[in-house]
N, C-alpha and C positions, 0 to 999 in steps of 0.2 A: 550411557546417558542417564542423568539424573530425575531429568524430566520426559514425562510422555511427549509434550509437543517438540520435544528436538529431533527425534526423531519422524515430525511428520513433512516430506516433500516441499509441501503447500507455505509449512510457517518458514522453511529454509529459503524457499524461491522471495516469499515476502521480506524477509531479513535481510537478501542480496539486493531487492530495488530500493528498501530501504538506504542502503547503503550508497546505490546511483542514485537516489534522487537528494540524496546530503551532499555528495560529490558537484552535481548537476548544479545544486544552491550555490557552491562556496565558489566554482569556477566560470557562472555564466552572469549569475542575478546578479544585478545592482543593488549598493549600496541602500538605496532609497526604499529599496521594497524586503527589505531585512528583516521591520516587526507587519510588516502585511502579505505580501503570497509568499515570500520566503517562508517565514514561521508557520502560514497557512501549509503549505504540501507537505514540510516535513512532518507536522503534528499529523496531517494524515495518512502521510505512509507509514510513521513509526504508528498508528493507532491501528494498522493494518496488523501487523504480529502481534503486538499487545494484545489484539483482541482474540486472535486464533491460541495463542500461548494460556491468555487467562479461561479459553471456555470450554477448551479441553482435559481443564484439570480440575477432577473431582468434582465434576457440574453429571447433571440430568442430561439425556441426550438435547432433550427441551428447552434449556437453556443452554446447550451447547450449541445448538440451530440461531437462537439468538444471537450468544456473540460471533458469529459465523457471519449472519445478515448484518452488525452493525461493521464486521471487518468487511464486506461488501462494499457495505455505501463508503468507507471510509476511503475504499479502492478506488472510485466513482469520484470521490472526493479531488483525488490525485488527478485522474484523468481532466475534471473541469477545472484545476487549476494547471495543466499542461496548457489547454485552451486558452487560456489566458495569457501566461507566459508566453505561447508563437506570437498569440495577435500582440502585442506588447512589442514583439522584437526582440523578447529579454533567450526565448530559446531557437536552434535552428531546425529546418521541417526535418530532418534526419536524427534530430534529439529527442523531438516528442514524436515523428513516427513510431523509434526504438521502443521507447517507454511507453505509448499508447498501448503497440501492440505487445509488449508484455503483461500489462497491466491487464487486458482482455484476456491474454490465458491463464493471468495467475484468479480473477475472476469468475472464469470456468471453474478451476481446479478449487476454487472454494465452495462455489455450488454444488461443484460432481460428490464431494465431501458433508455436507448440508443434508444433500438429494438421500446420499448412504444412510443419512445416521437414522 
C-alpha cells in the first residue's frame, strides 16, 4: 500500500459506507431530491474518508485530531440526513437502521483513533 491511510480499518470501513450510501442514492432517492439530500449525504460520506485519508498524511498529530473531528461531524452529517430521508418516505426503517448503526460504530472507531493519537 502506497499510502498510510489505506491501510487504516477506520478509512476502509468509511470507503464501504461510502460506497452504500451512493448505492442507497441511485436505488431509493427521487429524482427531485438529486441536487438537495441526494448531493447532501453523498458529499458527506465521501468527506467522511477524504478527511481521515488527507489527515493522516504528513500532518502533526494536532492537526491529525482535526481532521478526524471534521470527518466526525461529517459522519453525523450522514446520519441527520438518514433522518431525513425515513421521515420523507424516500428510505425504509431497515435502510437507515443498517446505516445508522453503522455510522455510530464507524464514529467510535474514529474517536477511539482521535482519543490514541
Amino acid at each position: 500500500m502506497a499510502f498510510k491511510f489505506e491501510s487504516l480499518q477506520v478509512w476502509q470501513k468509511a470507503l464501504d459506507l461510502t460506497d452504500e450510501i451512493n448505492s442507497l442514492t441511485k436505488n431509493s432517492f427521487p429524482k427531485d431530491e438529486l441536487f438537495i439530500l441526494t448531493a447532501q449525504i453523498k458529499r458527506a460520506a465521501d468527506s467522511v474518508v477524504l478527511n481521515i485519508a488527507e489527515g493522516c498524511t504528513g500532518q502533526t498529530n494536532a492537526v491529525y485530531k482535526n481532521f478526524l473531528s471534521y470527518s466526525i461531524r461529517s459522519a453525523i452529517e450522514v446520519v441527520a440526513c438518514l433522518f431525513i430521508a425515513k421521515r420523507r418516505n424516500i428510505i425504509t426503517e431497515d435502510d437507515f437502521r443498517k446505516l445508522y448503526d453503522e455510522y455510530q460504530s464507524l464514529t467510535k472507531m474514529i474517536t477511539s483513533l482521535r482519543n490514541a493519537l
